[in-house]
C-alpha positions as CSV (number, residue, x, y, z in Angstrom):
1,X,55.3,43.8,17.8
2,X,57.7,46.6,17.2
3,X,56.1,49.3,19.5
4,X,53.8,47.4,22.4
5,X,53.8,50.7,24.6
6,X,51.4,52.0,21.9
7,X,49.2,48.9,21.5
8,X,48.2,49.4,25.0
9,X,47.8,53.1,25.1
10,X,45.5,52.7,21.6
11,X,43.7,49.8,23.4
12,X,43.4,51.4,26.4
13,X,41.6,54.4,24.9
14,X,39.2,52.5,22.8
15,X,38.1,50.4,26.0
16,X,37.2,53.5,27.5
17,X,35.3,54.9,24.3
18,X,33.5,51.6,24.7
19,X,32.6,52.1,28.4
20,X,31.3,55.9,27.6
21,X,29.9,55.5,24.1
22,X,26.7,53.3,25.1
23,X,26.1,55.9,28.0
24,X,25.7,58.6,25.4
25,X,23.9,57.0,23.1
26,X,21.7,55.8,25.9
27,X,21.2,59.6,27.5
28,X,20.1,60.5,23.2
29,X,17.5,57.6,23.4
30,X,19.0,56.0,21.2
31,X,20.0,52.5,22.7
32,X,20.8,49.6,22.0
33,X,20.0,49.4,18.2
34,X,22.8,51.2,17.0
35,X,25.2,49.3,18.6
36,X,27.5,51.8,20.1
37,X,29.7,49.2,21.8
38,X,30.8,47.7,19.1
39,X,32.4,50.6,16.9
40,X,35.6,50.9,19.2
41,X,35.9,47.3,19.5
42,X,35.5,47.2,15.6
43,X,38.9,49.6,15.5
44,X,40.1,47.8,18.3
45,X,40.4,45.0,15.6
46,X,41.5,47.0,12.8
47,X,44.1,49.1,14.7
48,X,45.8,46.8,18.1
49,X,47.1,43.8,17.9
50,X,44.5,41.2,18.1
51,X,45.4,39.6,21.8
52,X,45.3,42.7,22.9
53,X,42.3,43.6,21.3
54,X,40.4,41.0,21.6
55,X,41.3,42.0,25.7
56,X,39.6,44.9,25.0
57,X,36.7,42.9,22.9
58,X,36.2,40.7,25.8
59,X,36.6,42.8,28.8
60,X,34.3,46.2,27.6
61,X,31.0,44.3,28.1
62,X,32.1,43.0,31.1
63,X,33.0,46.0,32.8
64,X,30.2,47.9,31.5
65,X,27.8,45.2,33.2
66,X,29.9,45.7,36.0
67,X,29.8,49.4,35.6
68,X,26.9,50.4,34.8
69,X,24.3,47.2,35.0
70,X,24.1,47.7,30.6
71,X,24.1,44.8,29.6
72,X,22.7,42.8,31.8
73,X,24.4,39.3,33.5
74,X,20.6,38.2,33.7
75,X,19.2,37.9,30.8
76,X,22.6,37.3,29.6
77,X,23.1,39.7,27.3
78,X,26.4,40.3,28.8
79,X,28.0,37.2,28.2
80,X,26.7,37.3,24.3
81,X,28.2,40.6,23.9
82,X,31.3,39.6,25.1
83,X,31.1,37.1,22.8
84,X,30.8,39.1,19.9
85,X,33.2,41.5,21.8
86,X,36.0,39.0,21.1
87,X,34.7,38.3,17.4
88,X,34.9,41.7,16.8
89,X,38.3,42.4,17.7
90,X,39.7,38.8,16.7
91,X,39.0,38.5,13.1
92,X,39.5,42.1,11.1
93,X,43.6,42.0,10.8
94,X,43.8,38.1,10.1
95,X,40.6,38.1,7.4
96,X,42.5,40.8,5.8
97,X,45.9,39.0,5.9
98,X,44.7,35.8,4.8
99,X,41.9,37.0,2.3
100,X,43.7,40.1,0.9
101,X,40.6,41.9,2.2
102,X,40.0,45.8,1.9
103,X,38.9,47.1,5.3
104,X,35.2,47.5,4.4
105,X,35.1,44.0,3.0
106,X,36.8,42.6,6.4
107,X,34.6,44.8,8.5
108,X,31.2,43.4,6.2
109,X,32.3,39.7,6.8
110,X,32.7,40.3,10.3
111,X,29.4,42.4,11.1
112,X,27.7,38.9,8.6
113,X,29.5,36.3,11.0
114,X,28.3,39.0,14.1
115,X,24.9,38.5,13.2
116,X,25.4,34.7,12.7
117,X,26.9,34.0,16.0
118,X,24.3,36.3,17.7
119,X,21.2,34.8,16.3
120,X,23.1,31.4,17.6
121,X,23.7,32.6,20.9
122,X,20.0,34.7,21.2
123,X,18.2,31.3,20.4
124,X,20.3,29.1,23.1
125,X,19.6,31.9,25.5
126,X,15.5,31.8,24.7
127,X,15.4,27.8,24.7
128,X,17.3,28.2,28.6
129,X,14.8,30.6,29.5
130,X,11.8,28.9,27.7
131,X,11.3,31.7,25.3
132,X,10.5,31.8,21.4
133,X,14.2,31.3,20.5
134,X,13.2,31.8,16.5
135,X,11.6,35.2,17.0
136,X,14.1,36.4,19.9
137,X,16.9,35.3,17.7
138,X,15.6,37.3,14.4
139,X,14.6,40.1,16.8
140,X,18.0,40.7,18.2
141,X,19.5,40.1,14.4
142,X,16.9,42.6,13.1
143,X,17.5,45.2,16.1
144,X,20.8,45.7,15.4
145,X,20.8,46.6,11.4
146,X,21.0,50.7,11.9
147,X,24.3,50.1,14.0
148,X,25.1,48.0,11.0
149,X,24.4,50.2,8.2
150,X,26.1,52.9,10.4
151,X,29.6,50.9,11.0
152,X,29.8,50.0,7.2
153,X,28.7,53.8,6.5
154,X,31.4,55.2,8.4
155,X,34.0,52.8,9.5
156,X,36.0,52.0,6.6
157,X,36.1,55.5,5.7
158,X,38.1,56.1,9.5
159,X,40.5,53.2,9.5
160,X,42.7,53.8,7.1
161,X,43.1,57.5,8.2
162,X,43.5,56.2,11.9
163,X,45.9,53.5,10.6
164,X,48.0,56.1,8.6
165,X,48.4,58.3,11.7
166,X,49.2,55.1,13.6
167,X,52.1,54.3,11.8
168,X,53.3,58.2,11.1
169,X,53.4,58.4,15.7
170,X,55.5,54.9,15.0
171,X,57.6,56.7,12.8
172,X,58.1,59.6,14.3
173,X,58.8,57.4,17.7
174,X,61.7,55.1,15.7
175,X,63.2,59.0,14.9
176,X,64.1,60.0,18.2
């Protein structure tokens, strides 16, 4: 990694857009189902390196649960979203290295494997708590699909702008 100063400062930014994003969207009413977590951590795995984004991945549920009590430790919606927090961030840049994938056909696979590990870890958590885990686990999956439609409506129109002016400040830096 060329310019690791930067990583951090990019990471560090999109942590705190995923601390303050689900509070807006919260104060709009408009929750949960739209996922507002998850689009940071999604650049987060499209822009930073992945250790340090899947840092980021990992640690913005926990603080936010720490934070703020959203989402909860108990049910433990914390620990799946930081879960998915570290799928997120860990898989965009190496699907796209190893598969040649465009950025809206990385961030599709990722949001399909999302949805896969979540109905996974939604049914463990309703057998532990002697739930329905079919219908809690096709509840969460279901809940989620207008954050879904909104990431693959908007994200892979953002990256490669964010990514171009990414590498022109790490230009620009080498210059001086």
């Amino acid at each position: 990694m060329k310019h690791p100063s930067f990583d951090y400062v990019l990471a560090g930014l999109l942590l705190s857009a995923s601390l303050v994003l689900p509070v807006f969207f919260h104060l709009l009413g408009l929750g949960s189902a739209f996922m507002p977590m998850f689009y940071p951590l999604a650049l987060a795995g499209f822009l930073v390196s992945p250790p340090l984004a899947m840092v980021v991945g990992f640690s913005a549920p926990l603080l936010s649960a720490l934070l703020t009590g959203m989402p909860p430790f108990y049910p433990p919606i914390a620990f799946i979203m930081m879960a998915e927090g570290l799928l997120f961030t860990a898989l965009p840049r190496p699907l796209q290295r190893l598969l040649n994938l465009s950025d809206g056909l990385a961030l599709l696979v990722v949001l399909l494997l999302d949805r896969a590990l979540l109905f996974v870890l939604v049914q463990a958590m309703a057998r532990f708590m002697e739930l329905p885990p079919r219908l809690l686990g096709w509840a969460a999956v279901v809940r989620g699909l207008p954050g879904l439609t909104l990431m693959l409506a908007v994200l892979p129109w953002i990256i490669p702008p964010l990514r171009d002016r990414r590498e022109r400040i790490l230009r620009r830096h080498d210059q001086e």
